[in-house]
C-alpha positions in Angstrom: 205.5 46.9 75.9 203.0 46.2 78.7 199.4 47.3 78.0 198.2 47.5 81.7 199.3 51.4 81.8 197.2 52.0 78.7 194.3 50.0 80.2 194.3 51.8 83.3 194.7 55.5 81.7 191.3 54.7 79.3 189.3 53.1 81.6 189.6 56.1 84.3 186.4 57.5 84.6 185.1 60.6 86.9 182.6 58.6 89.3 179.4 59.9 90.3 176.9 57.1 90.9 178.5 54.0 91.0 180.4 54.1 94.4 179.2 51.2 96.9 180.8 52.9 100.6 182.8 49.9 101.2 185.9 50.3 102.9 189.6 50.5 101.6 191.6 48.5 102.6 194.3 50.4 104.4 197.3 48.8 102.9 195.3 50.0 99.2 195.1 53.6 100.4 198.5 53.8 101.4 199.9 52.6 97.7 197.0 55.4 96.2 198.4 57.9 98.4 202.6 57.0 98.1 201.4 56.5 94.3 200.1 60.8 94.6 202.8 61.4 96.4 205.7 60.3 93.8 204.4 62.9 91.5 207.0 65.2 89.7 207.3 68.5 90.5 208.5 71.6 90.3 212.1 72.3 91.9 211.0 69.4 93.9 209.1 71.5 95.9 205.9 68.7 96.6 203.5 71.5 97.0 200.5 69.0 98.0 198.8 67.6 101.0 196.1 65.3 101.6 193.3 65.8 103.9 191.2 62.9 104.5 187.6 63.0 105.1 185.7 60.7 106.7 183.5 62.7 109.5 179.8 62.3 108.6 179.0 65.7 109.6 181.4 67.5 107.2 180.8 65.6 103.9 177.1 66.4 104.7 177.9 70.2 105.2 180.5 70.4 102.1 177.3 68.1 100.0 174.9 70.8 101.1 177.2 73.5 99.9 177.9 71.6 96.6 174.1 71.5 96.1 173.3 75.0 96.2 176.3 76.0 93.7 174.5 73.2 91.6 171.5 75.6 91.8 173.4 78.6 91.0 175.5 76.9 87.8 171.7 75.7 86.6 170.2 79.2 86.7 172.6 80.5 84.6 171.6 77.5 81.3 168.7 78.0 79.0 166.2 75.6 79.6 167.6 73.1 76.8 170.7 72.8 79.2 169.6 72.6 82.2 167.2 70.3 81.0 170.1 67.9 79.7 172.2 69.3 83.4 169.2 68.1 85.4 169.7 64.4 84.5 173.7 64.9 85.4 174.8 63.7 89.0 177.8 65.9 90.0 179.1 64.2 93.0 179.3 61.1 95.1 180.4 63.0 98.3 177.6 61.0 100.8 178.3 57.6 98.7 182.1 57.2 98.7 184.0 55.8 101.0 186.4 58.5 101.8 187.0 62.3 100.7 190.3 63.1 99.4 191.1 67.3 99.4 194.3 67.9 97.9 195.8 71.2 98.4 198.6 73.9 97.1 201.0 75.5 99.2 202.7 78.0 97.2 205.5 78.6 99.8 206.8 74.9 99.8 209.7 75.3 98.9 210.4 79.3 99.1 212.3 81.3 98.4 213.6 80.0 95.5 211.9 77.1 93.7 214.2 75.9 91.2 211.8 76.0 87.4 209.5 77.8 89.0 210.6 82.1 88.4 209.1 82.1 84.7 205.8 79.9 84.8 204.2 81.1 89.0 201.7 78.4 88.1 204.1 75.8 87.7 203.8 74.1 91.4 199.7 74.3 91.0 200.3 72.2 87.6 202.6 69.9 89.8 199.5 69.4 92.2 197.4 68.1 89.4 200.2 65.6 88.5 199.7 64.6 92.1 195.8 64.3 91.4 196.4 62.3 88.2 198.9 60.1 89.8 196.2 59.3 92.4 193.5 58.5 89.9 195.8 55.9 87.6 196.5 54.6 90.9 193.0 54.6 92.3 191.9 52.7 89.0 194.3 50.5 89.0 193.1 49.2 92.4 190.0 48.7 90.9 189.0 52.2 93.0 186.6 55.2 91.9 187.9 58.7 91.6 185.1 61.4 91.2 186.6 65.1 91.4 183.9 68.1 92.7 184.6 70.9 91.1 181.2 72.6 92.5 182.5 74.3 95.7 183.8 77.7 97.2 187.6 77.7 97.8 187.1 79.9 100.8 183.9 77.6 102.0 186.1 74.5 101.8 189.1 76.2 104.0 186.9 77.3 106.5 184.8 73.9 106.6 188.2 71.9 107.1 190.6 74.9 108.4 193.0 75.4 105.9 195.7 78.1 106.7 195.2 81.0 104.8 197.5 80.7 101.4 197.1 77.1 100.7 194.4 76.0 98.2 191.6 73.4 98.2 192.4 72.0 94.6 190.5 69.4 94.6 187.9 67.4 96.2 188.0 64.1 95.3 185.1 61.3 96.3 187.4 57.5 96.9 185.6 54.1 97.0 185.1 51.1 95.8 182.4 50.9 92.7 180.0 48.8 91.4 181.3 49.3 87.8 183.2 52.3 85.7 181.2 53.3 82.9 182.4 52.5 79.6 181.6 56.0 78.3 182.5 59.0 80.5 178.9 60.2 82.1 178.9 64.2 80.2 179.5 62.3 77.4 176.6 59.6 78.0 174.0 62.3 79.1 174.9 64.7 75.8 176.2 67.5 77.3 179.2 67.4 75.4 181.3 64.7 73.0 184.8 64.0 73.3 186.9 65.3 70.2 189.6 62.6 68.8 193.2 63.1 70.0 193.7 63.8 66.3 192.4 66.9 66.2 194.7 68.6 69.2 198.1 67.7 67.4 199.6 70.9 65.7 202.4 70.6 63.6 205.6 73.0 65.0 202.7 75.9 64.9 199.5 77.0 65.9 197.2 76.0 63.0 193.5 76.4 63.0 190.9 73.5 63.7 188.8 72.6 60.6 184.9 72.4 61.3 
């Protein structure tokens, strides 16, 4: 059994401040992208795309919309949290590299996507499989991932004209780092811990967590 897969799934870490906006190499991209690409997926529908980013002028619009949903998020805390939020840098947008937006398109695939009539959120799980492959791949080329989750859906399809019906999923910051940190950044500023693995196992039911 080869430990490099295990290596690469543990040191995967959501980047924020370590990226140093050197390039990537194009023949690196390419095996991050084919690597997203070879996700599973639902009725083998391959619901994603992936726009890349690199205009100056639209990472600096979609940063300035980032910040003032940081705003809103932090008026909502009471002042120990957004104390303890303060300290947290939520993106790398201006620092990375390149800007990866991967997005949904419910139709691929229509009318009938095989796996897909019981569980409608099936091919929007099968995008995140997409998104994880990229990361493990990303890592494994010694690459940072860091996914912004502080952004308008309709904002980000406008900004980049998305057709109507496909969703921005993610926003992801791509670049080479500095370093990965050895303990995820939430974790390292206190805002939360990470429970052991342990302590999501059930045994063939539901039972209740102790503490």
């Amino acid at each position: 059994m080869s430990s490099q897969l295990y290596d690469v799934i543990h040191r995967r870490r959501d980047v924020r401040g370590q990226f140093t906006g050197a390039p990537i190499p194009p023949a690196v991209l390419d095996r991050v992208l084919a690597a997203a690409h070879a996700a599973p997926s639902v009725g083998l529908s391959q619901p994603w795309d992936f726009i890349l980013v690199s205009d100056e002028s639209t990472r600096v619009a979609f940063h300035d919309h980032v910040q003032r949903e940081r705003a809103a998020f932090a008026s909502t805390l009471d002042p120990d949290a957004a104390a303890t939020f303060s300290k947290i840098k939520i993106e790398g947008v201006r620092e990375s590299t390149l800007s990866v937006v991967v997005t949904y398109d419910p139709d691929r695939g229509s009318p009938a996507v095989l796996g897909r009539h019981a569980i409608a959120d099936a091919g929007l799980y099968s995008v995140c499989l997409a998104i994880q492959n990229l990361w493990l791949a990303a890592t494994a080329e010694d690459l940072g991932v860091g996914w912004v989750s502080f952004y308008r859906e309709p904002f980000v399809q406008d900004l980049l004209g998305i057709p109507a019906g496909i969703r921005p999923v993610a926003w992801l910051c791509l670049g080479p780092v500095t370093h990965l940190e050895e303990t995820p950044d939430l974790e390292r500023h206190g805002w939360r811990r990470r429970m052991p693995w342990q302590s999501a196992v059930h045994e063939n039911r539901w039972s209740p967590r102790e503490g």
